[in-house]
C-alpha positions as CSV (number, residue, x, y, z in Angstrom):
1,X,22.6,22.1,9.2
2,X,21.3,25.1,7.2
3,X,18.1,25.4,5.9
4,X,18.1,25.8,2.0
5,X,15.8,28.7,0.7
6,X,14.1,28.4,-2.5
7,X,13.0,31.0,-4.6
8,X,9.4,30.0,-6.6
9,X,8.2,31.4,-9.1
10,X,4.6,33.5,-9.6
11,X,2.6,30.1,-11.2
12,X,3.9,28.2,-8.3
13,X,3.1,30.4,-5.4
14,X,-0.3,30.2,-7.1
15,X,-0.8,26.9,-6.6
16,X,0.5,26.8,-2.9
17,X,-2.0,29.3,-2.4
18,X,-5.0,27.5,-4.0
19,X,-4.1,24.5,-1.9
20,X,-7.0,23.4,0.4
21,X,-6.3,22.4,3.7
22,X,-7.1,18.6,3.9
23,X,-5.5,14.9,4.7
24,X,-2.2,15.9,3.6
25,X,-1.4,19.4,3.5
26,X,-2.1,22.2,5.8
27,X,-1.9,26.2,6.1
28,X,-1.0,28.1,9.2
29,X,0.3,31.7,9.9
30,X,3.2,32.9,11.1
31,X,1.7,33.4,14.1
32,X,0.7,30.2,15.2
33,X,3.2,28.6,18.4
34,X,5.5,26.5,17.3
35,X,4.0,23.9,20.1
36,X,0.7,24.3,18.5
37,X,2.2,22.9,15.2
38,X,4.0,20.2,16.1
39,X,0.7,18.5,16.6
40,X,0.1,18.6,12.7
41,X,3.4,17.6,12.3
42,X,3.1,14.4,14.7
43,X,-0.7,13.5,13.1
44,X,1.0,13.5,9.4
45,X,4.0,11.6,10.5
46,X,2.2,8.7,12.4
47,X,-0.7,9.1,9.6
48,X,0.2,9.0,5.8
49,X,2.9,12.0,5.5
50,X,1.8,15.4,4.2
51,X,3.3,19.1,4.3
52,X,2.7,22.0,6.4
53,X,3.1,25.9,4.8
54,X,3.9,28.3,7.6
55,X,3.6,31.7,7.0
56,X,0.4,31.6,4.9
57,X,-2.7,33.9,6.3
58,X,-6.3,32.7,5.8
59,X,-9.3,35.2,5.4
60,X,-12.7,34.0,4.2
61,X,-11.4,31.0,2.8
62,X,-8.2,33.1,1.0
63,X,-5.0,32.1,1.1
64,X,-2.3,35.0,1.5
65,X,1.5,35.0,1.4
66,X,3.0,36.5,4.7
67,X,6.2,34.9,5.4
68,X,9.0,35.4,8.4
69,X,11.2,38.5,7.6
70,X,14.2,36.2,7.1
71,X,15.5,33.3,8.1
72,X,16.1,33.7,11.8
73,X,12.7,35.0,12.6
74,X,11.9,31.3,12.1
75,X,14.7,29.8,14.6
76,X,12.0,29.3,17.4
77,X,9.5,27.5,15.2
78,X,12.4,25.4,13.7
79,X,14.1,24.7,17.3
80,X,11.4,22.8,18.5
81,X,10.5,21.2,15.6
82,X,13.8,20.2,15.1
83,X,14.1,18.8,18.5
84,X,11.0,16.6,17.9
85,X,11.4,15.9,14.1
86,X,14.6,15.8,13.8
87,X,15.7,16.9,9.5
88,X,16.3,13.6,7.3
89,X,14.4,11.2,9.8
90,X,10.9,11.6,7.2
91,X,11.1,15.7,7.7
92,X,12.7,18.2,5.1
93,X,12.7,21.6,6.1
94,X,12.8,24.5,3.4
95,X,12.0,28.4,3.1
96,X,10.6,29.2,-0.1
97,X,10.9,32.8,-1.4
98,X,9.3,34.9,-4.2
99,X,10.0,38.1,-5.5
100,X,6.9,39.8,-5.3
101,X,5.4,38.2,-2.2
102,X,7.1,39.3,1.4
103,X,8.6,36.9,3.4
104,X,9.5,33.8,3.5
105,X,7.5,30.5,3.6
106,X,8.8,28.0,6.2
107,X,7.7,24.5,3.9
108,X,7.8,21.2,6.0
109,X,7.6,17.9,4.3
110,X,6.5,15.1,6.6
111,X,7.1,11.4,5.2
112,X,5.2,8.6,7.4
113,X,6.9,7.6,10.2
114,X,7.5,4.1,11.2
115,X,8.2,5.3,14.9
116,X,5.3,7.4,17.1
117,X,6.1,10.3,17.4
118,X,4.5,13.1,19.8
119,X,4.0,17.1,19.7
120,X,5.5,18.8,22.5
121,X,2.6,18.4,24.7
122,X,3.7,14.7,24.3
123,X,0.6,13.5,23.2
124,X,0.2,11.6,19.9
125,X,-1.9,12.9,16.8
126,X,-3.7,10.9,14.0
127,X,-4.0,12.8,11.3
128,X,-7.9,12.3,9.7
129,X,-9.0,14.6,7.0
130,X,-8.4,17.9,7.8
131,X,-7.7,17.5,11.6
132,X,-4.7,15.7,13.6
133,X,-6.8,14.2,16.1
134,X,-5.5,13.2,19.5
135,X,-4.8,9.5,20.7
136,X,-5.3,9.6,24.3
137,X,-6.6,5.9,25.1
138,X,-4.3,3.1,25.5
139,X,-6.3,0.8,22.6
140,X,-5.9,3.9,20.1
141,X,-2.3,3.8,20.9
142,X,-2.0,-0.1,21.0
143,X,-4.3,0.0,17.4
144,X,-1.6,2.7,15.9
145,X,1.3,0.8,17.4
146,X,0.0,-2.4,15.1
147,X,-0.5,0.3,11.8
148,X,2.9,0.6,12.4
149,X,4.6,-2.4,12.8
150,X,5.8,-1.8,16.4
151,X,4.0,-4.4,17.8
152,X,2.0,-7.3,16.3
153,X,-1.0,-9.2,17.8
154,X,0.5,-12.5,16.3
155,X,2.9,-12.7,19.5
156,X,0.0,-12.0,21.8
157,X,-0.7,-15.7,23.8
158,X,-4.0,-17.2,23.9
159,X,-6.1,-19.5,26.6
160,X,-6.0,-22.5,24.9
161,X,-4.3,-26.2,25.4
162,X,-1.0,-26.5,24.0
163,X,-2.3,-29.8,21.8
164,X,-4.3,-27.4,19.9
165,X,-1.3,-27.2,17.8
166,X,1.5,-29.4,19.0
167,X,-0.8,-32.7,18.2
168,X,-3.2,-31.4,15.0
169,X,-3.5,-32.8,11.5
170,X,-1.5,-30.3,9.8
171,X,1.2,-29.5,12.7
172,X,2.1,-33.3,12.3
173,X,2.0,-33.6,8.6
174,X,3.9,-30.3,8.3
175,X,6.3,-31.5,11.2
176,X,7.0,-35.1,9.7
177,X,7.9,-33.6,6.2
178,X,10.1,-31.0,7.2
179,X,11.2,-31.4,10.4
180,X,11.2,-35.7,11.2
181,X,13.5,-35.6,13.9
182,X,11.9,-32.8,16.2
183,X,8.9,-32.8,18.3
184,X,6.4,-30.2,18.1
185,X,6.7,-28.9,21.2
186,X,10.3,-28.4,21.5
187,X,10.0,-27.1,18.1
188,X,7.4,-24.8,18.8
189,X,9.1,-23.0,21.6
190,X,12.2,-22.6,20.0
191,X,10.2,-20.7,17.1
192,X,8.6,-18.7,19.5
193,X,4.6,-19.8,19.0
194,X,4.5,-21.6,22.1
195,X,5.5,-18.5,24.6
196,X,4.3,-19.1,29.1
197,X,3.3,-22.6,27.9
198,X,0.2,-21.0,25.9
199,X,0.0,-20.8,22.0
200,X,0.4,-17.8,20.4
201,X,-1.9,-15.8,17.3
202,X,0.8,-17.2,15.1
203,X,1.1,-20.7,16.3
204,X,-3.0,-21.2,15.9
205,X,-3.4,-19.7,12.8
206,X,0.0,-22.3,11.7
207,X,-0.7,-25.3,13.1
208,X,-4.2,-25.8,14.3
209,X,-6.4,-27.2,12.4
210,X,-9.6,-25.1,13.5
211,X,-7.7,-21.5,14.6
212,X,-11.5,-19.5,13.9
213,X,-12.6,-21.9,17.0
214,X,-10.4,-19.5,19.3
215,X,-9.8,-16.7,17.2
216,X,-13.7,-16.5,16.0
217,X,-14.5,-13.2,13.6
218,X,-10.8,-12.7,13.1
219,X,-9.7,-15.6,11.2
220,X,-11.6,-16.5,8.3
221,X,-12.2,-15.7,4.3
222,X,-15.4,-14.6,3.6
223,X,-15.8,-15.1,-0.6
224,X,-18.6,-13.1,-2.4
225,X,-20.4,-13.0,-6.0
226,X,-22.3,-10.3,-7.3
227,X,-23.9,-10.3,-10.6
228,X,-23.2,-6.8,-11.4
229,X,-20.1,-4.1,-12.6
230,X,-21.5,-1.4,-10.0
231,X,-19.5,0.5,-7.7
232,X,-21.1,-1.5,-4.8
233,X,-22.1,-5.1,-4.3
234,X,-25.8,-5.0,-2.9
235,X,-28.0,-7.9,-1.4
236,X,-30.3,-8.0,-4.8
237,X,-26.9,-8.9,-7.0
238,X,-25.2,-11.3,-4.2
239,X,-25.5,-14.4,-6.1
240,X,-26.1,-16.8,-3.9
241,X,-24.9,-17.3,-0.1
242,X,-21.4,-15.9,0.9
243,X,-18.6,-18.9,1.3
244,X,-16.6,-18.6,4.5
245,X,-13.3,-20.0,4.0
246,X,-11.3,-21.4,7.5
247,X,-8.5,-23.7,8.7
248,X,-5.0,-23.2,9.0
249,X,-3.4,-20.5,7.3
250,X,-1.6,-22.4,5.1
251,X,-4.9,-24.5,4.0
252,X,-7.0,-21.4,3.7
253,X,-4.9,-19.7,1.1
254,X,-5.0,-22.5,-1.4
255,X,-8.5,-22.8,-0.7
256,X,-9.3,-19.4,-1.2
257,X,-7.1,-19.5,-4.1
258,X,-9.0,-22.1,-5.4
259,X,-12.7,-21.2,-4.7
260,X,-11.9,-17.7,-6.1
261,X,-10.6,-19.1,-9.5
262,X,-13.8,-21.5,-9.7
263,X,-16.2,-18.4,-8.8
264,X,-14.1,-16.0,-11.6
265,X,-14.6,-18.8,-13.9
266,X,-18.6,-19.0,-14.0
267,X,-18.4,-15.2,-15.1
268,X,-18.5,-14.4,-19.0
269,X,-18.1,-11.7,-21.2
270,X,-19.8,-11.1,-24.1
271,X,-16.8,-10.8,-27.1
272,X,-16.6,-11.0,-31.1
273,X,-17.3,-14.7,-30.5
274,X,-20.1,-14.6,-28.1
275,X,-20.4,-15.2,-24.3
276,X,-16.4,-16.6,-23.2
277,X,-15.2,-17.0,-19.4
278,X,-13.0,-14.3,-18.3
279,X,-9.9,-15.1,-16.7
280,X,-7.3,-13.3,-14.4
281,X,-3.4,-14.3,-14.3
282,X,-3.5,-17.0,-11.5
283,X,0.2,-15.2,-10.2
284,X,-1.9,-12.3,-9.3
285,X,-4.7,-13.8,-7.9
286,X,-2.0,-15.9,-5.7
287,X,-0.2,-13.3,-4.7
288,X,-2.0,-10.4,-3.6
289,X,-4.8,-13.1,-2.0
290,X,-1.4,-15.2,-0.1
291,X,-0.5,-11.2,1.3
292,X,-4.1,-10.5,2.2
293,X,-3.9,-13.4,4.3
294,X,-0.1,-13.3,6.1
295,X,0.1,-9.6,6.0
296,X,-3.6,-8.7,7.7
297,X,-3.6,-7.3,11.1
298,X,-4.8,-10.0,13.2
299,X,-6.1,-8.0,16.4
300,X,-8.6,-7.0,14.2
301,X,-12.2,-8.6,14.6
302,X,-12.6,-8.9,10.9
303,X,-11.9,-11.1,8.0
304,X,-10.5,-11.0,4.5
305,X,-13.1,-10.2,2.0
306,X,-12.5,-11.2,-1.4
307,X,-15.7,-10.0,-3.8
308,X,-16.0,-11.3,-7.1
309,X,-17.7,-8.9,-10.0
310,X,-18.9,-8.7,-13.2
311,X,-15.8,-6.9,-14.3
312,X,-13.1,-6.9,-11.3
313,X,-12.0,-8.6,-8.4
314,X,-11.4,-6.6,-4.8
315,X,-9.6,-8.1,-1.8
316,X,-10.0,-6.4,1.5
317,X,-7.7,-7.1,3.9
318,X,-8.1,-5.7,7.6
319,X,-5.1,-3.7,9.4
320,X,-3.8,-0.4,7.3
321,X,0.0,-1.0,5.6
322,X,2.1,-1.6,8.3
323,X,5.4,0.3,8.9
324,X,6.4,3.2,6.3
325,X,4.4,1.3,3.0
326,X,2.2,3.1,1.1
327,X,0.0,2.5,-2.0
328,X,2.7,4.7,-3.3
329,X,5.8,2.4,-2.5
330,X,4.6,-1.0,-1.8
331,X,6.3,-2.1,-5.5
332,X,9.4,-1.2,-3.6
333,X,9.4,-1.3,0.1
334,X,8.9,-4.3,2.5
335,X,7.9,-4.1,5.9
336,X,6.3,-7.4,7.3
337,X,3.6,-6.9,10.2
338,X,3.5,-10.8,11.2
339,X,7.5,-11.1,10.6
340,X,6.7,-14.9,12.3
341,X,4.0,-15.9,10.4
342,X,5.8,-14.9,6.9
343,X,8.8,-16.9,8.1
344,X,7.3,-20.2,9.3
345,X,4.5,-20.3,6.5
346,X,7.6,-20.7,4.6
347,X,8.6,-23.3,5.8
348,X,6.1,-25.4,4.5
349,X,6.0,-27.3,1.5
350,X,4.9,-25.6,-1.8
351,X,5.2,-22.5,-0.3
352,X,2.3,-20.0,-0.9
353,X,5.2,-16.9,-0.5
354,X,8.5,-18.5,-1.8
355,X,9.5,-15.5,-3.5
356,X,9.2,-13.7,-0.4
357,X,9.5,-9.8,-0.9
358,X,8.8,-10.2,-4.7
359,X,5.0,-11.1,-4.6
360,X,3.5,-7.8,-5.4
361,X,5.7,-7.5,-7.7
362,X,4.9,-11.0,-9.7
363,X,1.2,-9.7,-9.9
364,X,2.0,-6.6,-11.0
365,X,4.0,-8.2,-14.0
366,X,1.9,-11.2,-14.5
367,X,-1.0,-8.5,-15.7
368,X,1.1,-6.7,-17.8
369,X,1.7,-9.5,-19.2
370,X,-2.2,-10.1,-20.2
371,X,-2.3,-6.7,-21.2
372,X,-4.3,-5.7,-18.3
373,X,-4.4,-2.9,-16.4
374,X,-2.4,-2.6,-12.8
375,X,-4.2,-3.8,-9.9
376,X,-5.3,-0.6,-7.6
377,X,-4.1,-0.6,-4.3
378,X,-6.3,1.6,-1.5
379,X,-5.4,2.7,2.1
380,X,-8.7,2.9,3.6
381,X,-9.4,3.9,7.5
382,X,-9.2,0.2,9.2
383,X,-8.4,-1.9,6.1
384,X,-6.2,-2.4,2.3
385,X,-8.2,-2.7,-0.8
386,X,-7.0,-3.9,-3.6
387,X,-9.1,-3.6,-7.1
388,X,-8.0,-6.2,-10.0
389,X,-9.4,-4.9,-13.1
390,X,-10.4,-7.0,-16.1
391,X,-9.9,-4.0,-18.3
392,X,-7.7,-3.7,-20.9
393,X,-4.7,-1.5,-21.4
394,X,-4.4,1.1,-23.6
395,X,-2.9,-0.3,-26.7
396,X,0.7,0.1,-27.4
397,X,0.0,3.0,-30.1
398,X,-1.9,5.1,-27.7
399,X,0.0,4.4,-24.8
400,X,3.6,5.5,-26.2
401,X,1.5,8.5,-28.0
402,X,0.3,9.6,-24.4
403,X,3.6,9.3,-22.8
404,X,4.7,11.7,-24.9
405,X,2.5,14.2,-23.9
406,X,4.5,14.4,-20.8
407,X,8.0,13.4,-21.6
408,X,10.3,14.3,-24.6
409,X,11.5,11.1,-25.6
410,X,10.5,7.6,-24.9
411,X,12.8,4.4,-25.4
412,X,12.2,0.4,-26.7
413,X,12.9,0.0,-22.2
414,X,10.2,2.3,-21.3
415,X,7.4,0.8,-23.6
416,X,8.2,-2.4,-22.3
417,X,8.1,-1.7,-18.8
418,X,5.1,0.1,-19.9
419,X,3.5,-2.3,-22.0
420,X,4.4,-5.8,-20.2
421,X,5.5,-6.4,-24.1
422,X,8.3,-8.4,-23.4
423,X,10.3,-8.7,-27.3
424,X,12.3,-5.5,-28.1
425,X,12.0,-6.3,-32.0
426,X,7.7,-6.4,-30.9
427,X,8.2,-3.0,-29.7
428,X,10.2,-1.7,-33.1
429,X,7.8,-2.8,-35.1
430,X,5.3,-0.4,-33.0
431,X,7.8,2.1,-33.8
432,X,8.3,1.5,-37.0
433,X,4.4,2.2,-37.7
434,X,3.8,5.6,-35.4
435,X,7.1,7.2,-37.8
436,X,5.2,5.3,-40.9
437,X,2.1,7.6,-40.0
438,X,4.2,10.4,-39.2
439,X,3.3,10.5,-36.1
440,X,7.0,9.9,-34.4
441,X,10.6,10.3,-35.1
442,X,13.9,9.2,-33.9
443,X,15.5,11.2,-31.9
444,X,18.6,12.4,-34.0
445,X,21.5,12.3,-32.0
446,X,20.5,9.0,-30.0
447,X,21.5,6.0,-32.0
448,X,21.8,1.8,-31.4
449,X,21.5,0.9,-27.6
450,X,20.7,4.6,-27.1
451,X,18.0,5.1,-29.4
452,X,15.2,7.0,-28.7
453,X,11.9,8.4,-30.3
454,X,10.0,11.9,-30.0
455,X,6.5,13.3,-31.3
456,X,7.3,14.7,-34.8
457,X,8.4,18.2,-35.0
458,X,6.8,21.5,-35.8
């Protein structure tokens, strides 16, 4: 398949050129082996993506254009790379050409991978700041298999007696409700959580009633209070002694669920009418606490952290997104690290993830809804954080006036996904007073179903 040359223009070659190398992007020269660069290419595709420029020269910390004299001074660089990345499995491959600069720029986009993948000296890179680091030891390989998805610690089988969870409290209860004419055991097996006549990760943290007792430091919800809005909770505004939440999985997330809600409600605000409790949308707090809990990489020796502020709420949950999911997708990708876990816990009554695949979502909206702002979602080095703000959106007014700014026409659909307004005729009437203050205008030609609205004209 050809490779499809661009031609850029002066502003943009600019900006490729003031690029700093870093997490996601990197320069190298022409020069460079091909089998040197494939280890860039393998530590952004098993890290978080990113894009390599080949043919730019460095000098002093300058970026120069120097690209390949055409297209096939580039065939061995894109041979090999081709061979190990192959085009439209997460790698686009592009020249990029401008008029006043020689050559031509060989631009690779790299997506994240949900498969390792190895530069030719078949070694696998990690790609950390500005380096793509080597993974040479089996755990770093095991511990990037789990980021991934490929393999799961809640298969892996544990030393302890099979009554653990064929003759607990809850596996019992659970079994007698939903399943009254099977034994646990038999049960078990055929579900995979009893595997060599040992329980597995996923069958403890089901169906025991104790799993921290042999999965200690890996297991548990650890539920904090400060007393402050800093960036940082700090032993002076920890309010009192940490809770540490534990039982079975399906216990422990209405617990948590519930501990958090009582903790957020002894937090006020100071309003128009004095000191009032705040309050979060209980969907959100459900959701994204339920996927802190089933989602969390379990081979881990860490627990879910859920810290309760002044003016937010932040859920840590061990174990980077698995698969190809990103802060950037998660609204729109699935990828399910404990597949087993997310399927049985369903299984129980009440469900904590009956809309399976839509939870995210559901606390996205419910915010909206509270005119809130969207909760933050952060990819740190070993763990997911996720920020829920009690902070206001912008209103309506400003937030259709700073669209606009960027776009050239905005529609009653776009404010409401915006907005979390949910009335179209709510969302006319906000029209209706931005072209009353001459501030908008209807869009001429668009008219009914089709109507749209622009910043008033020169």
């Amino acid at each position: 398949m050809p490779i499809e040359t661009i031609e850029v223009d002066d502003d943009q070659v600019a900006r490729i050129l003031t690029v700093r190398e870093g997490h996601f992007q990197d320069m190298k020269a022409r020069e460079v082996a091909p089998g040197k660069l494939t280890k860039t290419l393998s530590g952004f595709a098993n890290g978080d993506g990113g894009e390599l420029y080949v043919g730019i020269d460095e000098k002093d910390g300058q970026f120069t254009w120097n690209g390949f004299v055409d297209e096939e001074a580039a065939n061995g660089h894109l041979q090999i790379f081709e061979e190990l990345f192959p085009l439209g499995e997460g790698f686009r491959y592009e020249f990029l050409a401008n008029e006043r600069n020689a050559g031509l720029v060989l631009h690779v986009i790299v997506l994240r991978s949900a498969s390792i993948r190895k530069a030719s000296d078949g070694v696998v890179y990690l790609r950390r700041s500005a380096q793509s680091l080597p993974l040479r030891s089996e755990d770093q390989i095991r511990r990037l298999e789990r980021d991934k998805g490929i393999t799961t610690f809640e298969g892996e089988t544990v030393n302890s007696p099979l009554d653990t969870i064929t003759n607990s409290e809850i596996s019992l209860t659970f079994m007698l409700d939903a399943f009254p004419l099977n034994e646990p055991e038999r049960w078990m097996r055929m579900q995979r959580v009893i595997v060599s006549d040992k329980p597995t990760v996923a069958g403890l943290l089901l169906y025991s009633d104790l799993p921290q007792a042999d999965l200690p430091k890996r297991s548990s919800v650890k539920l904090y209070r400060y007393k402050t809005a800093d960036a940082e909770g700090r032993r002076e505004t920890l309010d009192g002694q940490p809770f540490t939440i534990e039982g079975p999985l399906y216990n422990q997330i209405k617990d948590a669920l519930y501990l958090t809600t009582k903790l957020v409600e002894s937090v006020g605000k100071l309003g128009d009418t004095g000191i009032t409790p705040i309050s979060y949308p209980p969907e959100t707090l459900h959701e994204i606490i339920t996927n802190a809990l089933i989602h969390r990489d379990y081979g881990l020796a860490d627990d879910v952290h859920i810290r309760v502020f002044d003016n937010r709420i932040e859920i840590e949950s061990p174990g980077r997104l698995a698969g190809h999911v990103s802060p950037q997708n998660i609204l729109d990708e699935r990828f399910a690290r404990n597949g087993n876990i997310v399927r049985l816990i369903n299984k129980f009554p009440d469900a904590p993830n009956k809309d399976v695949g839509e939870g995210l979502n559901t606390a996205f909206d419910a915010m909206k809804k509270l005119q809130l702002k969207n909760p933050e979602i952060t990819e740190l080095d070993h763990s997911v954080l996720v920020n829920i703000k009690h902070e206001k959106l912008a209103s309506p007014e400003q937030m259709i006036m700073e669209y606009l700014e960027t776009h050239a026409e905005i529609t009653n659909r776009i404010v409401r996904e915006l907005s979390g307004i949910g009335s179209e005729n709510k969302v006319k009437n906000i029209f209706n007073r931005l072209m009353r203050s001459g501030q908008i205008e209807r869009v001429p030609e668009k008219k009914g179903n089709l109507s749209a609205y622009r910043r008033v004209q020169g």
